[in-house]
Steps between C-alpha positions, in 0.01 A plus 500: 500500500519845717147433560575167679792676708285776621249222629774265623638851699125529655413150567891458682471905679141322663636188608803619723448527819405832707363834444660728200585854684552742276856594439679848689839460365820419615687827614774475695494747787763599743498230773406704823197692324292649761192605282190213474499308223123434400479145372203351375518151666620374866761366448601729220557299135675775344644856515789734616716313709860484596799381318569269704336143587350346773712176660346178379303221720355525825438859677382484829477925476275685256708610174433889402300483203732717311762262550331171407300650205838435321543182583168432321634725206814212487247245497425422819209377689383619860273269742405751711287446853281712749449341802492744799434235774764226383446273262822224545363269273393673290862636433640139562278413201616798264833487625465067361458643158710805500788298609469307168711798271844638615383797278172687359300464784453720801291453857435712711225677746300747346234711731201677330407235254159415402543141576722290690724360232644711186658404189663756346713489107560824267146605390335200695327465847319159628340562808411156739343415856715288596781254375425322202822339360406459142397834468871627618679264287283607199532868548852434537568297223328737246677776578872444705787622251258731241699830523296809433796743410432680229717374138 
């Protein structure tokens, strides 16, 4: 029977959506830290970050990684986008989906990516080209709610 779970674990780990990043923790640091953080994805998927939590919905700002890292800690999910000549709609499009969930969710620009559209949930990173709404939902609806504080 634990043979069966450990496959069921592997078979459902490889068919959610993203990239696994590996985990950096979930310190809480004192909000105002000057030092660089080094995270090992843009957007970050986890380590130190504030106590306190980003505003969800629609940012038309960038959010400081060390604030929105906890938001993905609480189970939240970032669509992130880099688009330094304007990109209205593609934003109209994300902002379409993101308007969907009062809570869980947050959009917002995000410069320095590796592509122009990010998805972003605690340990996870799915990077796109463009808008592709099934995608979002997806990544959205496997992982919106699934807090990653320690028991």
């Amino acid at each position: 029977m634990i043979s069966l779970l450990v496959i069921w674990g592997v078979i459902s780990a490889s068919n959610r959506p993203g990239m696994s990043v590996p985990d950096l923790g979930n310190l809480h640091i004192e909000e105002g830290t000057s030092s660089p953080i080094a995270y090992n994805s843009t957007p970050p998927t986890s380590g130190p970050h504030y106590g306190s939590l980003a505003r969800w919905g629609i940012h038309t700002e960038p959010i400081p990684d060390e604030l929105m890292v906890h938001n993905l800690e609480d189970g939240g999910v970032g669509i992130w986008y880099d688009c330094p000549d304007g990109c209205p709609d593609l934003v109209s499009q994300l902002e379409s989906v993101a308007e969907r969930y009062h809570e869980g969710v947050l959009l917002a620009p995000y410069t320095g990516m590796e592509a122009r559209v990010a998805l972003t949930a605690w340990n996870r990173i799915d990077r796109l080209d463009g808008f592709d709404e099934e995608r979002v939902v997806r990544f959205i609806q496997a992982f919106r709610g699934v807090d990653h504080h320690a028991p």
